[in-house]
Structure formats: C-alpha cells, structure tokens
C-alpha positions in Angstrom: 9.7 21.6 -2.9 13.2 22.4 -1.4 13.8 26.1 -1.0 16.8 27.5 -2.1 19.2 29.0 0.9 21.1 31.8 0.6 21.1 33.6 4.3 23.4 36.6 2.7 20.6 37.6 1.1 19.2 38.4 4.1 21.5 40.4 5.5 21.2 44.4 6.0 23.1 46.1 3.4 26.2 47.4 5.5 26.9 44.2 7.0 27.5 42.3 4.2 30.5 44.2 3.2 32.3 42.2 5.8 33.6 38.8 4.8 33.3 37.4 8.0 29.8 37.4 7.7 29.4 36.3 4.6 31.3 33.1 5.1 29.9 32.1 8.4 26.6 32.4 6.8 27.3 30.4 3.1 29.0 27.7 5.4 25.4 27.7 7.3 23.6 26.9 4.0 23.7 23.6 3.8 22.3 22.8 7.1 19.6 25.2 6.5 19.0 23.3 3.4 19.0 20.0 5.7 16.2 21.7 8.0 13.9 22.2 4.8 13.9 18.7 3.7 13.4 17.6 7.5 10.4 19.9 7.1 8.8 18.9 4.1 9.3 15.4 5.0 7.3 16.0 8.0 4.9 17.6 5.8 4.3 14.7 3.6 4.4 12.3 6.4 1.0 13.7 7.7 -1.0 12.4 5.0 -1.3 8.7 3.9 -1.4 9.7 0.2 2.2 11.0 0.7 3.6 9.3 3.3 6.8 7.5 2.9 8.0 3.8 4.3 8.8 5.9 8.2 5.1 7.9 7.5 2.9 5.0 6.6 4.5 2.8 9.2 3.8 5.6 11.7 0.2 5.5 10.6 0.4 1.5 10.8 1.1 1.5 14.3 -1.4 3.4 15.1 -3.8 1.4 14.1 -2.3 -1.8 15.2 -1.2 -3.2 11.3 1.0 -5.5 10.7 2.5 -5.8 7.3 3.8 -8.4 5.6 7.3 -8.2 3.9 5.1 -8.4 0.1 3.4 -5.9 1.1 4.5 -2.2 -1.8 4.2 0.9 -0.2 0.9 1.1 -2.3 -0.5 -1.6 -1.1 0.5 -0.7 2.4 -1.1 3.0 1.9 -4.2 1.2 0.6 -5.1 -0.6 3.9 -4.1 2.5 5.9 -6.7 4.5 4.1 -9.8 1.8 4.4 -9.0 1.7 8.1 -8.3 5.1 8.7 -11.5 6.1 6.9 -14.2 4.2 9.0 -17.6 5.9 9.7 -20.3 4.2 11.5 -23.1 3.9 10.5 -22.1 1.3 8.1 -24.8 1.7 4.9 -24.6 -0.1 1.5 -23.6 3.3 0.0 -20.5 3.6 2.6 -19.4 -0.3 1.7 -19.5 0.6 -2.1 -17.8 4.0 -1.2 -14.7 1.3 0.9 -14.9 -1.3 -2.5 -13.8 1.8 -4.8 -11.1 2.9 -2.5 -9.7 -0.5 -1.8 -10.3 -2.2 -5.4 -10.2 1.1 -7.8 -13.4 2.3 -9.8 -13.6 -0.3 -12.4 -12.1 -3.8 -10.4 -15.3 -4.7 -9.1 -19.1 -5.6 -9.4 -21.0 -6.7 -6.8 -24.7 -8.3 -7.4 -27.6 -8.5 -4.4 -29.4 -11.3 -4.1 -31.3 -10.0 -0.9 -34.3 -12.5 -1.5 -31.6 -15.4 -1.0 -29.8 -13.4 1.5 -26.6 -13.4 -0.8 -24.2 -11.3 -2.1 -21.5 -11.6 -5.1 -18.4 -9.7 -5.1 -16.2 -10.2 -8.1 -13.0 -8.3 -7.7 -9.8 -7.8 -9.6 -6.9 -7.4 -6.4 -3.5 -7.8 -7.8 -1.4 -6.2 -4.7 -0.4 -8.1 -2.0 -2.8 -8.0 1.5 -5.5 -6.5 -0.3 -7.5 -9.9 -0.6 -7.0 -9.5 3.6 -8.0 -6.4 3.9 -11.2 -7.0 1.4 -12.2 -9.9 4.0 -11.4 -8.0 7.2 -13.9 -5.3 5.7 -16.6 -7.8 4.4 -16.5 -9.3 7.9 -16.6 -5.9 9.8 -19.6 -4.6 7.3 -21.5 -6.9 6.4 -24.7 -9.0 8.3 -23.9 -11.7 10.1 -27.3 -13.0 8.6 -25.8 -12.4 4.5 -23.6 -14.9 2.8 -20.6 -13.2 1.1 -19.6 -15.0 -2.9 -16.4 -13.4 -3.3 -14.2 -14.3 -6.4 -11.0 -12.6 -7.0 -9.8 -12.6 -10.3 -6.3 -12.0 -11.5 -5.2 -11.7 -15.6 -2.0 -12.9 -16.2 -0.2 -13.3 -20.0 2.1 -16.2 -19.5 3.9 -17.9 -21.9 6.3 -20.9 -20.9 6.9 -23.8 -22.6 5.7 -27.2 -21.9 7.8 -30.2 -21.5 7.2 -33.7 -21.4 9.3 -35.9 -19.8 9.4 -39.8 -19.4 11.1 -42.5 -18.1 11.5 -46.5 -18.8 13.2 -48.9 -16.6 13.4 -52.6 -16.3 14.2 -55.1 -13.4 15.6 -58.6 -13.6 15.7 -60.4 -10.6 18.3 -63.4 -10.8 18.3 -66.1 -8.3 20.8 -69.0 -8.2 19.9 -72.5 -7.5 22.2 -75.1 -5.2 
C-alpha cells in the first residue's frame, strides 16, 4: 500500500502562504513517493510468501539453492519454504506437516508398510523442481533402513491427432554382361 504524498500538508499554516515553499515541496513528491515503494518492497521482501524474483533469490542464496531456469516464482517460493522451515527432531508428524506444504493438502497419500519396512508416497507435483525437492527431503528424513515407493502422478487432457505415415520403395539392380 503506497501512501499518498503531499508534504504541503504538512506544513505550519503561515508558511504555506509562500509559493516558494509550496513548489520546492510538490516538486519533492515524487521522490518521496519513490522512498515508499523502496520501503514496502523491503517490506515484502522479508517474508518468502511475499517475496519477489530479488527477495526469494536473496532467501536462495542463503541457503545455498540453485534454481533452474523452469523454475515459477511459486515453485521457487515452495522450496524456500521446506528448507527454511526445518526442525530437528525429524517425527512422522513433522514429514507429513513438509508433504502438505510442498505437495498441497489434497496431492498426496502416503501408506506405512512398517512390517515390510516400506513406505508409498503417491503424489500429484506439477511445478518444476518440486519432484527434487520431494527427494532431497525423503532422503534427509527418512531411515536409511526404510525403502521409499514414490509415484508421481501428473493429469493431463490432451488431444492431438494421430497420423499414420508409410512408405514403399523398390530397387532394381542391373548388371551388364560382356
């Protein structure tokens, strides 16, 4: 939210009889309105939900991420927030907790098979690095000693249409006697 400058406004009454004044300080206005948006930007750079591309890259530097050129500023955000949210100890409560804020509520279920030492994970990741980010968390949370059965599935309407090709060709080979 940009506030609106007018530094006249804010003048005592008796000097802002004198034009001088008053024009020096409307020409100001503009900058004024330049150190607001600085401001706010700063503002909204110092959380990851609101950070723009300069913000989240700030945030990505910190904690030594690299993104790829695919990557949205979504799906950028996203891997921000499961690394910047990391608390040890790690339980099966906190790894559901990381699922729901890198895959959404709904794009997931997961099914223990503890007597087999097994887990499957099927998830629904659409946005680019997320499928890396989902490993580089399985790896970090998981048991060495439990095997990870990850399927990731994506729904796609396509419609194309199909066509057949074919080709025929003959050789002769001629050969001249004497």
């Amino acid at each position: 939210m940009i506030r609106e400058v007018n530094l006249v406004s804010c003048l005592p009454p008796f000097m802002a009889d004198y034009e001088e004044m008053n024009r020096t300080l409307k020409a100001e206005d503009p900058e004024f309105v330049l150190v607001w948006k600085a401001a706010e930007r700063v503002l909204q750079n110092e959380f990851i939900a609101t950070a723009d591309e300069y913000g989240i890259s700030r945030f990505e530097k910190m904690l030594k991420i690299l993104p790829s050129r695919e990557d949205t500023l979504e799906s950028r955000r996203a891997r921000v927030q499961s690394r910047w949210f990391t608390d040890l100890p790690y339980t099966w409560r906190m790894f559901l907790q990381k699922l729901k804020a890198l895959c959404g509520e709904q794009n997931f279920t997961i099914e223990k098979r503890l007597d087999s030492y097994e887990i499957a994970l099927n998830v629904r990741l659409e946005m680019s690095g997320q499928v890396q980010e989902l490993e580089r968390m399985t790896n970090m949370m998981l048991p060495c000693n439990l095997v990870l059965r990850a399927d990731n599935q994506i729904t796609a309407d396509a419609e194309a249409g199909l066509y057949i090709g074919g080709i025929l060709s003959t050789c002769m080979i001629m050969e001249a006697e004497g």
